[in-house]
Every structure is written in structure tokens, then in C-alpha cells.
VONU-221857 format. One record per residue (C-alpha): chain; residue number from 1; x, y, z; residue in three letters. Coordinates in steps of 0.05 Angstrom, whole numbers. Each point is the difference from the previous one (the first is absolute). Example, Ala and Ser with C-alpha at 12.3 -4.5 7.8 and 13.67 -1.06 7.14 Angstrom:
! residues 2
{"A"; 1; {246; -90; 156}; "ALA"}
{"A"; 2; {27; 69; -13}; "SER"}
This chain:
! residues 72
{"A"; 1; {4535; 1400; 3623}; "UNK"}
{"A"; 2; {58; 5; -58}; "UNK"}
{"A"; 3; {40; 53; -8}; "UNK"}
{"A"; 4; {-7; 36; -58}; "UNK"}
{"A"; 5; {57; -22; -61}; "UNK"}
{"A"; 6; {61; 51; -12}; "UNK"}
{"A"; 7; {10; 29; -56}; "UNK"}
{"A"; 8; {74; -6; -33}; "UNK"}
{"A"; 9; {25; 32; -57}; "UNK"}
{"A"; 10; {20; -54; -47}; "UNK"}
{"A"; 11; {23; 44; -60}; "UNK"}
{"A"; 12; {9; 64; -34}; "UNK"}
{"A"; 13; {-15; 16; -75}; "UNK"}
{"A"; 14; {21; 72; -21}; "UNK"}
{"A"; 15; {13; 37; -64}; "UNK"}
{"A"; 16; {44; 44; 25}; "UNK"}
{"A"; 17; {57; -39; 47}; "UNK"}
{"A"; 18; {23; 65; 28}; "UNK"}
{"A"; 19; {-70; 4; 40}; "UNK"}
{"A"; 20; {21; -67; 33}; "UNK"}
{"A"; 21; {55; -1; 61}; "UNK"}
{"A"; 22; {29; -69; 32}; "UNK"}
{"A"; 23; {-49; -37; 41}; "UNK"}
{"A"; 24; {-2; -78; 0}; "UNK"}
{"A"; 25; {-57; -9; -63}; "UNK"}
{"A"; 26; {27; -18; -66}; "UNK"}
{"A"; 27; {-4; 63; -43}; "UNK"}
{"A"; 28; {-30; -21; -79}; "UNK"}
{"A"; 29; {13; 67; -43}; "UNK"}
{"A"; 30; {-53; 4; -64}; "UNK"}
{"A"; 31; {23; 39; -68}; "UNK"}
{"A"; 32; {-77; 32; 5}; "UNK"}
{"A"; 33; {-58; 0; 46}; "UNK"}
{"A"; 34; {-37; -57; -48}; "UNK"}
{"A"; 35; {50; -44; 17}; "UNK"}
{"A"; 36; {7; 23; 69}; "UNK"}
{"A"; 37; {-82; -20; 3}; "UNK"}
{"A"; 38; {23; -59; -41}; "UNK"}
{"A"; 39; {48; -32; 54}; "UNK"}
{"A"; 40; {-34; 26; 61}; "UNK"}
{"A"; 41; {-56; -40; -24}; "UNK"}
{"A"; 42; {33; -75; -10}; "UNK"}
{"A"; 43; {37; 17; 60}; "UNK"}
{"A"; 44; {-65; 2; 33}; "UNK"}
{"A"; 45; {-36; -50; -30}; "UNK"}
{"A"; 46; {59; -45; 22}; "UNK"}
{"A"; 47; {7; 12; 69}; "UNK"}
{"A"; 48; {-62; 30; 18}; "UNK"}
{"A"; 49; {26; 66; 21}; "UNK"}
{"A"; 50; {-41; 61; -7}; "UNK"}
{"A"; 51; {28; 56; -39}; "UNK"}
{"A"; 52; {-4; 77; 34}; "UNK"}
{"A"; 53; {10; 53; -62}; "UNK"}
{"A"; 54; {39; 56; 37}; "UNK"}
{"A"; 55; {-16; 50; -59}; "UNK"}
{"A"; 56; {69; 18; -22}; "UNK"}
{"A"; 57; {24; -62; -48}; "UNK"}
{"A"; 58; {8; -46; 67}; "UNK"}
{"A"; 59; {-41; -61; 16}; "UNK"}
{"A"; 60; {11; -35; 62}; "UNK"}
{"A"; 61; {-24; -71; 11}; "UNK"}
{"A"; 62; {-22; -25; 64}; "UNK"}
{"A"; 63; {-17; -75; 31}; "UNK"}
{"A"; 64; {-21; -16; 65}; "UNK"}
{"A"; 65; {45; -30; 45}; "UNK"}
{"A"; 66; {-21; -45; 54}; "UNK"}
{"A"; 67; {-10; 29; 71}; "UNK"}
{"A"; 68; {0; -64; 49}; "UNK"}
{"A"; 69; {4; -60; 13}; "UNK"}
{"A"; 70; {-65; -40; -10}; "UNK"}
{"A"; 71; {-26; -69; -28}; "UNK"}
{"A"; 72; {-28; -15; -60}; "UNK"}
């Protein structure tokens, strides 16, 4: 049986960069939260991440990283 995938965080979108601290995913600051929505959304379209609202101007995206080796 297949482990289950790991989630990664691929990137952060925030209103407010003062809410954000280091870490190793790129960092987009929006003007609003329309074009927070507005960039979370291509970014995920894109890459196929899935965006988790936090509730306080900050978006985080998230993709699935592989877990094992395995064939095709």
C-alpha cells in the first residue's frame, strides 16, 4: 500500500507582511485582500496547490510532495 503524499508549503500570500516571519516559501504581499484572492488563485491554478485561508489577510498555498519511491 502507498503512503499517503506530504503536504509542503509552496507559498505564502499575505496582506499584511508583518504577519509573515522567514521560512523557506516565497512570501507575495497583496495591496488588498481582492488581489490577495486574485494571486492566490493563478498561483493555484498554475501549480495545482491548494490554498488554506488562515483568516487574518494570510493565505498559504500548499502542494503535495512526493513520499517514495515508486514506478509509474
Amino acid at each position: 500500500m502507498a503512503d499517503a503524499p506530504t503536504p509542503v508549503m509552496f507559498a505564502i500570500v499575505t496582506t499584511n507582511e508583518k504577519t509573515v516571519h522567514g521560512g523557506m516559501a516565497p512570501v507575495f504581499v497583496a495591496q488588498d485582500e481582492a488581489e490577495r484572492d486574485r494571486i492566490a488563485m493563478w498561483l493555484t491554478r498554475i501549480t495545482n496547490a491548494i490554498a488554506h485561508d488562515l483568516h487574518n489577510g494570510t493565505v498559504i498555498l500548499t502542494v503535495n510532495a512526493a513520499s517514495g519511491t515508486g514506478g509509474s
